[in-house]
C-alpha positions as CSV (number, residue, x, y, z in Angstrom):
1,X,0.0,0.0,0.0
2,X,2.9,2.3,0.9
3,X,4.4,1.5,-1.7
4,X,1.6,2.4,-4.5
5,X,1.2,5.7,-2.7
6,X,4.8,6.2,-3.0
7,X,4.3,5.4,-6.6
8,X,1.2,8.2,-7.4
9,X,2.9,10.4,-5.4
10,X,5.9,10.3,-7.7
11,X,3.4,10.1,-10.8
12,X,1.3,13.4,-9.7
13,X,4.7,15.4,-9.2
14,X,5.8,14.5,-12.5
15,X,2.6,15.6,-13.6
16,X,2.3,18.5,-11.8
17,X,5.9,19.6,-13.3
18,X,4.5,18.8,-16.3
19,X,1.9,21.1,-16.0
20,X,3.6,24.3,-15.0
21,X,6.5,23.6,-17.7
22,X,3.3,23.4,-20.2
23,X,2.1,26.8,-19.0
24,X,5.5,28.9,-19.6
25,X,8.2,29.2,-21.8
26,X,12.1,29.1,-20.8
27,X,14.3,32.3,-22.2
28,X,17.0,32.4,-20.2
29,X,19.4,35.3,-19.9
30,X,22.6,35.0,-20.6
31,X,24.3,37.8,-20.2
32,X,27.3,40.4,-19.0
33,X,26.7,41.3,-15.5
34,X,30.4,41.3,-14.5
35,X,33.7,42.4,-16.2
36,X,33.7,45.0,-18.4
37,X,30.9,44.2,-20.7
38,X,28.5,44.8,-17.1
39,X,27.4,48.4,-18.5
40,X,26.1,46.9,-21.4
41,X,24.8,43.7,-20.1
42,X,23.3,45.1,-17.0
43,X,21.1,47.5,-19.8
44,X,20.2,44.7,-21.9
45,X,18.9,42.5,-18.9
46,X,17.2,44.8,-17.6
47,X,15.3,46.0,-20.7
48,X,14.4,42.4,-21.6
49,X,12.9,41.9,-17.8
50,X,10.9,44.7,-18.2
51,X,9.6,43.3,-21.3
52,X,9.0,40.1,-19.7
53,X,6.9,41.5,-16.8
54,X,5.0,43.3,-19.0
55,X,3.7,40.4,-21.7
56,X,3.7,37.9,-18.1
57,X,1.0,40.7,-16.8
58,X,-0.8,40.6,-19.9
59,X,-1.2,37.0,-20.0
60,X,2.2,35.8,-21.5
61,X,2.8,34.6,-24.8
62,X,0.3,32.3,-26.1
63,X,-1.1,31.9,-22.7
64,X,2.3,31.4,-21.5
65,X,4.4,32.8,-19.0
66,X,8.0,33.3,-19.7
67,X,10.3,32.3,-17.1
68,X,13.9,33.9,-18.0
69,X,16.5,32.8,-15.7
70,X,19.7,34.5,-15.7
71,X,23.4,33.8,-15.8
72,X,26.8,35.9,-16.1
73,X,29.0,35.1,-18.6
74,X,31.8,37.7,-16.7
75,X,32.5,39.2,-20.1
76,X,34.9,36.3,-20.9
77,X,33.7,34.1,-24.5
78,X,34.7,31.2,-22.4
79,X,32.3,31.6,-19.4
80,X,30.1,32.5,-22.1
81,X,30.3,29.5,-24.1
82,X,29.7,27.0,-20.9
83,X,26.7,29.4,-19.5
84,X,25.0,28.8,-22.8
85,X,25.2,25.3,-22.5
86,X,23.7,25.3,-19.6
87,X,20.7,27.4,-20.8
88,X,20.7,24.4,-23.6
89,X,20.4,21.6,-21.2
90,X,17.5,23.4,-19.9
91,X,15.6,22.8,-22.9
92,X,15.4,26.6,-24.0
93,X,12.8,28.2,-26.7
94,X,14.6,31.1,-27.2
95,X,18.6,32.4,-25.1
96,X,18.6,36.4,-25.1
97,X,22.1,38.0,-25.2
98,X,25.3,37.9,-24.5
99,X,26.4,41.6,-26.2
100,X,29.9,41.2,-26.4
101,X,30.7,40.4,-29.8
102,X,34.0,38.1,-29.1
103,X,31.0,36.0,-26.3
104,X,29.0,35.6,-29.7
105,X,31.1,34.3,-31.4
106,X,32.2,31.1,-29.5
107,X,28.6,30.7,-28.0
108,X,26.3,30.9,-31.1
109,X,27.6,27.9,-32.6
110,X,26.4,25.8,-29.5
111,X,22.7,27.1,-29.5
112,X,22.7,26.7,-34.0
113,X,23.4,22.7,-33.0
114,X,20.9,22.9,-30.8
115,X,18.2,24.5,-33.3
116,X,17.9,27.2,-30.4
117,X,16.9,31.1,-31.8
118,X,19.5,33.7,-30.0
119,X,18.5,37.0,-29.6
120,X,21.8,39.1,-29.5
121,X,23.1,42.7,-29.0
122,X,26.6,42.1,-30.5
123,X,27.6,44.4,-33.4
124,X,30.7,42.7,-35.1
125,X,29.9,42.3,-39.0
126,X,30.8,38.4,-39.5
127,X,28.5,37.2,-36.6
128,X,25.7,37.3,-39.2
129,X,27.7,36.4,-41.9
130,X,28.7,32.6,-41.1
131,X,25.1,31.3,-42.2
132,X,23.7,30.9,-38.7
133,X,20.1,30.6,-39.3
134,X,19.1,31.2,-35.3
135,X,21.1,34.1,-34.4
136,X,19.4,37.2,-34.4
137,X,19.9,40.9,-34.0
138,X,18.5,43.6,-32.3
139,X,21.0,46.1,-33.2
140,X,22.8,47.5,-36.3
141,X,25.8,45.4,-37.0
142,X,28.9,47.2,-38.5
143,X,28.0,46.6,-42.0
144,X,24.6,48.5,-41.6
145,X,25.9,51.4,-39.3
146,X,28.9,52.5,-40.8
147,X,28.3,53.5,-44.3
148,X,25.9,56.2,-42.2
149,X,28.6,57.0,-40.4
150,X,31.2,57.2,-43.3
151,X,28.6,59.8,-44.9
152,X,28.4,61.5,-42.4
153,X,32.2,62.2,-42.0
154,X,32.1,63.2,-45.9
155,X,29.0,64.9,-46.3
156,X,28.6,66.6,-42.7
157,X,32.2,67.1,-41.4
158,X,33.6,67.2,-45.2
159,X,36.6,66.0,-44.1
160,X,39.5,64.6,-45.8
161,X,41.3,62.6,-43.4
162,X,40.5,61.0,-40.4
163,X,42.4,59.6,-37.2
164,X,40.6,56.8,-35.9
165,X,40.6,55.1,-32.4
166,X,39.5,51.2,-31.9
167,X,39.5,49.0,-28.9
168,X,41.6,45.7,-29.6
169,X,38.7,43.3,-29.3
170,X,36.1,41.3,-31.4
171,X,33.6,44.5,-31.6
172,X,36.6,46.8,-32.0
173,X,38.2,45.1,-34.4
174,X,35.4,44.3,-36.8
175,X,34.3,47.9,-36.3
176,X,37.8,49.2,-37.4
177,X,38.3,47.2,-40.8
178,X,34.3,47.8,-41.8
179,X,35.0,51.6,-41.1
180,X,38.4,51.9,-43.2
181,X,36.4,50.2,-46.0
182,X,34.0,53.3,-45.7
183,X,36.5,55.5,-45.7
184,X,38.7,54.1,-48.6
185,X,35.0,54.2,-50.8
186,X,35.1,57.6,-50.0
187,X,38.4,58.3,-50.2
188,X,39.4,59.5,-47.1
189,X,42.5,58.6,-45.7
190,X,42.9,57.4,-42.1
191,X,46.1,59.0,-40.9
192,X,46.7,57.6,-37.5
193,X,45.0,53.9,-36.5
194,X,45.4,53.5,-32.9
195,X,44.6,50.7,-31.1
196,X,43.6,50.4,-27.2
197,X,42.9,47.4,-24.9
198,X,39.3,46.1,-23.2
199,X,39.7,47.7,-19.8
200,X,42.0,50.3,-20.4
201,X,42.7,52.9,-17.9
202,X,45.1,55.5,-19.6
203,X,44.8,57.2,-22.8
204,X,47.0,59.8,-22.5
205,X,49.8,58.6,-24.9
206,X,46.9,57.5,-27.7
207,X,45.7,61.1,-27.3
208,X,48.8,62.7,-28.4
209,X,48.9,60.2,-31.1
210,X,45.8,61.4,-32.4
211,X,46.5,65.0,-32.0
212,X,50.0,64.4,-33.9
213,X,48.0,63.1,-36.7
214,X,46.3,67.0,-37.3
215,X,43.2,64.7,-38.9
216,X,40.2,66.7,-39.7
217,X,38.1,64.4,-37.6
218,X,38.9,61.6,-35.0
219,X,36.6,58.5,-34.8
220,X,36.2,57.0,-31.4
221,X,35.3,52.7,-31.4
222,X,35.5,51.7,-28.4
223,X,33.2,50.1,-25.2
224,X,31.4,52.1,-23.1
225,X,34.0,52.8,-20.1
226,X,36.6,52.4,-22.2
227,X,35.1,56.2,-24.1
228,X,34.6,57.7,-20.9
229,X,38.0,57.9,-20.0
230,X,39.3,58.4,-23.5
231,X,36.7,61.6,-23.7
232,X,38.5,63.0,-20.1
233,X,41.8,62.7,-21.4
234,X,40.6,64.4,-24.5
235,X,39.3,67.1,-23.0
236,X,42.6,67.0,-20.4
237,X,44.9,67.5,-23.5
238,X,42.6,69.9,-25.4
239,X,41.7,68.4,-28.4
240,X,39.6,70.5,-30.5
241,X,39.0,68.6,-33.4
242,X,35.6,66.8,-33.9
243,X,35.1,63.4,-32.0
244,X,32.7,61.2,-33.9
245,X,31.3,57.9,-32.9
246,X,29.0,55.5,-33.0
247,X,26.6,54.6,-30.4
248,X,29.2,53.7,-27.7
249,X,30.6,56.6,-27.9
250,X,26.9,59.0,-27.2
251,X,25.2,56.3,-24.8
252,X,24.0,57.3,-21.4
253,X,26.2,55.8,-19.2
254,X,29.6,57.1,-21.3
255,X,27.7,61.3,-20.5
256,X,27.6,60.2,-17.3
257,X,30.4,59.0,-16.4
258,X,32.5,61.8,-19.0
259,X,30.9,64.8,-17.7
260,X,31.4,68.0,-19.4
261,X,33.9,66.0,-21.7
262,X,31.4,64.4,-23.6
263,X,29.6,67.6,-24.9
264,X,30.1,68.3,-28.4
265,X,30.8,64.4,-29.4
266,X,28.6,63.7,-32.5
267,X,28.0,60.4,-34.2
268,X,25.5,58.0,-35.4
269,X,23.5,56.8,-33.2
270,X,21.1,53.2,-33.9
271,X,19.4,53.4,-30.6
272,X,18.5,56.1,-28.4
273,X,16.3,56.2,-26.0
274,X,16.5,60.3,-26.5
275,X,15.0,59.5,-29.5
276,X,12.0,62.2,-30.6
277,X,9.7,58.8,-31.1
278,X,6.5,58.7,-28.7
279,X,6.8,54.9,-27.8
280,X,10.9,55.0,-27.2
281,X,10.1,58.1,-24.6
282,X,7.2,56.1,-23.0
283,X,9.8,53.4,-22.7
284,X,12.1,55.5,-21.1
285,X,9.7,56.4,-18.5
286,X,8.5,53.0,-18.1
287,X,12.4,51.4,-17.7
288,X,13.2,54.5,-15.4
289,X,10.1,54.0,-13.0
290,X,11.2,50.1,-13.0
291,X,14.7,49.8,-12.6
292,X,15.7,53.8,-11.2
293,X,17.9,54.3,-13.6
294,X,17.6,55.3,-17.4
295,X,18.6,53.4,-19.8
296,X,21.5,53.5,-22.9
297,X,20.9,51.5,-25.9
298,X,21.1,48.5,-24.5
299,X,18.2,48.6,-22.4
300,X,16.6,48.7,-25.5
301,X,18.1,46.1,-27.6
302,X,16.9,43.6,-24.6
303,X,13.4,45.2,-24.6
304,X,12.4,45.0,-28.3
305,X,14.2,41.3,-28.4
306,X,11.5,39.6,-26.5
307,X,8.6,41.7,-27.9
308,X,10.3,40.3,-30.9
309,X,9.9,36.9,-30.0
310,X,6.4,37.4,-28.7
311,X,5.1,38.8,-31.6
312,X,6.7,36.2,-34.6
313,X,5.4,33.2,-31.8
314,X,2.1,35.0,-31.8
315,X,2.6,34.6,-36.0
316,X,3.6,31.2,-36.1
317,X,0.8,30.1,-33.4
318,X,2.5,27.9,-31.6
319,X,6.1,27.3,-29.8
320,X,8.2,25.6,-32.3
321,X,12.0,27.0,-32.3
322,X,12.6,25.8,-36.4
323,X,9.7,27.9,-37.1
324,X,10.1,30.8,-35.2
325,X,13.7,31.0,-36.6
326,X,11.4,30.6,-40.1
327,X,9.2,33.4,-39.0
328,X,11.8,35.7,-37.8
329,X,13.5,35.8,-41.2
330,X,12.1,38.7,-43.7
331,X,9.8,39.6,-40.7
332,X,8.8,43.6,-40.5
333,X,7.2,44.3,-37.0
334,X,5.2,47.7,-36.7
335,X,4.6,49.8,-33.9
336,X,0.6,49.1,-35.1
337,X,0.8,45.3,-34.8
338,X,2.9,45.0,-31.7
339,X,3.4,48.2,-29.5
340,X,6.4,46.7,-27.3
341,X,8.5,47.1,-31.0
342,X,8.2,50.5,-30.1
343,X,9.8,51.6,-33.9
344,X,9.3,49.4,-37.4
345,X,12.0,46.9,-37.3
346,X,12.8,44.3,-40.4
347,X,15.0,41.6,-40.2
348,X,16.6,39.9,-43.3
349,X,17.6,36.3,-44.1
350,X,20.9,36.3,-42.1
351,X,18.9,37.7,-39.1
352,X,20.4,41.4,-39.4
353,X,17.8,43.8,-38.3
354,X,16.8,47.6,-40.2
355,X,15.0,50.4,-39.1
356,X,15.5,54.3,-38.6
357,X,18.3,55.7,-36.6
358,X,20.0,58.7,-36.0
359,X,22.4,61.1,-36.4
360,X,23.3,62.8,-32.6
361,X,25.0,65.2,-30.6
362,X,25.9,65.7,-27.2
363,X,24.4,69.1,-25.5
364,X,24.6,70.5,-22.1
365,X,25.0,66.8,-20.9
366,X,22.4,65.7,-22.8
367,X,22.0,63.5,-26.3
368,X,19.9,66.0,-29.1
369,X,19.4,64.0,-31.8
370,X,19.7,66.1,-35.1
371,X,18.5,63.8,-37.7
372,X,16.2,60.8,-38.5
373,X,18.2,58.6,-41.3
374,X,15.4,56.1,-42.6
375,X,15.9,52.5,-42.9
376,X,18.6,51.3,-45.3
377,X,16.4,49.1,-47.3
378,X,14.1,52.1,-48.2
């Protein structure tokens, strides 16, 4: 007798697990919370739960809450790699993050064998380009972001030669041969190249580099910290000739932490949430109210990732990862169709997303955005 009770016991707890694993869906968050990606990360995660708690509030996805557990990858590729595989063995539907490009990299591959969609904020061109059908983005990679920036330099600035400054890592690097493309279509010369390290403290002898080089503009590509302290040190040595960047070098947390130095930095920007669009304001209210601080970019690439997801599920009609993938690819979301996008958003067959962005400048310790560029494929 024990021992059939024993048995049902056993039986009704599988059950019961059965049950609640039926009514949500696993996206866990893998992520950098640590290291010198935690700027970024932190942003991202916290954009995506606020997404989450929203759509869980609403009812879920398909009647489905989403459970997103979350895990630190340190900002090292090889943490990175192993915390994926752990979100794998969990039996994922969709893995949201890392940023870092160089984590991408050696993760993705794990969660295409898997037939797991990722949902990534990493930038470097070739991530995209190796015929991943799961990986996702839900920010400009380099190939999308720096012809705008190249014509910006020749059109805006007019210049003819240009000292550029790259940090020595996956993002950096990719960043730095995509942008001397640009500039060799246009020809302009780069006249200094200077590269910096992940981390780095001191930039004093890189800016007198860059002054030496008398360039008519310097180009800044590198993480968030990392610009900071390269916009002090600017500002130390008196550099007066433009600084123009690309999103890292205009976010939030890079005005904060550079102070004074960071007015008059202009670039193109792919996410703001300064942005003069009615939903990305709401959303900065919204992510302020939740988390107490505002957000950079990256609180948005996590947000409009898992409206993403919701909305090409809610297409598909039912959780199958091959399909979503499917969905995903050619997919235009609109504001009209699913609010949480908060702007249109397309994303082509190598899962590289296009929509509006923005040309930007740094005022009175504040990002003005100056002009709306429309959407490449337009």
């Amino acid at each position: 007798m024990k021992l059939r009770i024993a048995v049902l016991a056993a039986a009704l707890g599988l059950a019961a697990g059965a049950a609640h694993a039926q009514q949500t869906v696993n996206m866990p968050i893998v992520i950098e919370l640590s290291g010198a990606g935690a700027v970024s990360g932190t942003n991202f995660r916290d954009g995506a739960v606020l997404a989450i708690e929203e759509i869980n509030a609403a009812g879920g996805i398909l009647g489905r809450k989403i459970v997103a557990p979350q895990s630190d990858t340190q900002s090292n590729p090889g943490v990175s790699r192993a915390q994926v595989q752990k979100a794998i063995d969990s039996n994922p539907y969709v893995i949201l993050g890392p940023v870092y490009s160089g984590s991408v990299k050696v993760n993705m591959i794990l969660a295409q064998r898997a037939e797991v969609p990722q949902i990534t904020g990493a930038e470097a061109a070739d991530i995209t380009q190796a015929g991943n059908p799961y990986i996702f983005r839900t920010s400009f990679g380099q190939q999308m972001s720096m012809p705008k920036i190249a014509n910006y330099i020749r059109d805006g600035l007019k210049a003819k030669t240009v000292a550029l400054l790259w940090v020595n890592n996956d993002f950096g690097k990719g960043g730095r041969d995509t942008f001397i493309k640009e500039m060799n279509a246009r020809n302009i010369k780069v006249v200094a190249d200077v590269s910096t390290e992940s981390g780095q403290v001191d930039f004093a002898a890189d800016v007198v580099k860059l002054k030496g080089a008398n360039a008519d503009a310097i180009f800044v590509y590198t993480n968030e910290e990392e610009s900071a302290r390269f916009l002090r040190e600017a500002r130390k040595q008196g550099i007066k000739t433009p600084l123009i960047g690309e999103t890292t070098l205009l976010g939030q947390k890079v005005i904060e932490l550079a102070g004074d130095a960071a007015n008059g930095v202009r670039g193109h920007v792919g996410l703001t949430v300064d942005a003069p669009v009615a939903p990305v304001l709401a959303f900065r209210e919204r992510f302020f109210k939740r988390h107490k601080y505002l957000p950079d970019h990256n609180g948005l690439k996590g947000y409009t990732g898992v409206y993403a997801v919701k909305y090409a599920t809610e297409k598909a009609g039912k959780f199958d990862r091959k399909l979503l993938a499917k969905t995903m690819h050619g997919l235009t979301i609109k504001p009209e169709q699913e609010p949480g996008i908060l702007m249109e958003a397309t994303w082509d067959d190598k899962g590289d997303i296009d929509r509006i962005s923005f040309l930007a400048e740094v005022v009175n310790g504040q990002q003005k955005v100056v002009q709306i560029l429309p959407k490449l494929g337009k």
